[in-house]
C-alpha positions, 0 to 999 in steps of 0.5 A: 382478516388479512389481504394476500397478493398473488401474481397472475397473467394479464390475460387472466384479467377481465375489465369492464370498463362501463362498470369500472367507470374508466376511459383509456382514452381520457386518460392516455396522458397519465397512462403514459407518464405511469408506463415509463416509471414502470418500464424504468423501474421493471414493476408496479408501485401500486397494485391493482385489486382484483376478484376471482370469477373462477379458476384463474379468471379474475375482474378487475375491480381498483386500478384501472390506471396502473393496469392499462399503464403496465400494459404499455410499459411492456411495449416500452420494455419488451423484458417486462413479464406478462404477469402482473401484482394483485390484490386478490378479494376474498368473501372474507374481506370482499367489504372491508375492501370496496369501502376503502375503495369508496373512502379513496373515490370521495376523498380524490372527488372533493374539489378544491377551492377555485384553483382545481381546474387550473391545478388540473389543467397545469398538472397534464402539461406538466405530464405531457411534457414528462412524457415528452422528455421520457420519449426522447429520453428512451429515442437516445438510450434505443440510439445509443444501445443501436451506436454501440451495437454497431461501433463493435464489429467496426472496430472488429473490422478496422482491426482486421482491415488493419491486419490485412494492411500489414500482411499485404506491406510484408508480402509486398516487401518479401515479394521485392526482396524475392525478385532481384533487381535485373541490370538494364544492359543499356547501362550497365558498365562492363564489369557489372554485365561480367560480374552478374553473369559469372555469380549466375554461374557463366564461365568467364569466357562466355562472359567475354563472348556476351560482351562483345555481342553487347557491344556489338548491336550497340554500336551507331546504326544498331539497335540493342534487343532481345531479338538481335541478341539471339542473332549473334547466338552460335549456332545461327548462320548469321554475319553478327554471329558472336563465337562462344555466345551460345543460346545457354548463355543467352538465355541466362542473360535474359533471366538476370539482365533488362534492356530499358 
């Protein structure tokens, strides 16, 4: 005679529980404490026993307990299968099984000396407060995976953030060594005004003739800008009329020179 597991689906499982004489209700804080243990450990310690009533249907016949824990176990632990461990009565060994049943029932139903009730009452604090503790236990762990879940593409994105400062820094520093630094006219000596113009490729003569349209619109009564500047341009019948400044001259002027 031998006693064979099997494991099957939890909706192969049939319970009765007015023949089982079990209460979930009554028994939420046991079946509570027991689900964390299985959520923690991904299985069950003690196996409920079970009778086949055809091809895979089965009545649950021990274990109420540890059946309506392990249920609530895979709402803690989504990764918990939904087959479960049984002991699996047959014919053979169908009575052998229900007295050993019956033997466990008497031997947990003798009372103990006066002390049973408050043992009793002690004993579901002491769960409660199991329980309790489990909760919070798994709150920190779910907040801790969600932290971590989150702490990832922020680093991610501060690392990217930082790329991107450090690209902007040298293209702002490629843009500023791109852009020369303009003479401001109104002052600028002499020799800084001719030298920038003959590197920017201005004959010297025209160089000359620039300066002394400079000099010119700078005198007392006068104003330096562009627009009087293109006044004493060749070309333009006008009293400030400068010889040799031509509009090339002019224009190459503006391109390297600012008057602030």
């Amino acid at each position: 005679m031998s006693l064979l597991t099997s494991i099957v689906d939890l909706d192969c499982i049939q319970v009765d529980l007015d023949k089982g004489g079990f209460n979930p209700e009554n028994k939420s804080t046991e079946i509570e404490a027991i689900a964390h243990s299985i959520a923690e450990l991904e299985g069950l310690v003690r196996i409920p026993v079970v009778k086949p009533l055809g091809i895979d249907e089965y009545e649950l016949v021990d274990g109420y307990l540890e059946y309506y824990a392990y249920k609530a176990a895979r709402e803690l632990n989504p990764n918990l299968p939904d087959r479960i461990t049984v002991f699996v009565m047959k014919p053979s060994n169908e009575k052998a099984i229900l007295e050993q049943l019956e033997v466990d029932r008497q031997i947990a139903q003798i009372e103990q000396p006066s002390t049973k009730n408050q043992n009793e009452t002690d004993k579901k604090l002491d769960l409660r407060v199991s329980n309790l503790e489990s909760r919070i236990d798994s709150g920190f762990k779910n907040l801790s995976v969600e932290l971590q879940s989150l702490i990832t593409p922020l680093s991610l994105l501060e690392a990217k953030l930082e790329n991107l400062s450090g690209r902007i820094t040298t293209l702002s520093e490629e843009m500023r060594e791109a852009i020369p630094n303009k003479l401001n006219l109104l002052s600028a000596s002499d020799n800084e005004i001719r030298d920038a113009l003959i590197e920017a490729g201005i004959k010297e003569k025209y160089a000359e003739a620039t300066l002394k349209a400079i000099e010119y619109w700078k005198a007392p009564g006068r104003k330096l800008t562009w627009a009087n500047l293109k006044q004493s341009t060749t070309g333009r019948k006008s009293v400030c009329n400068i010889k040799d400044f031509g509009v090339t001259t002019f224009n190459k002027l503006k391109e390297i020179a600012k008057i602030k």
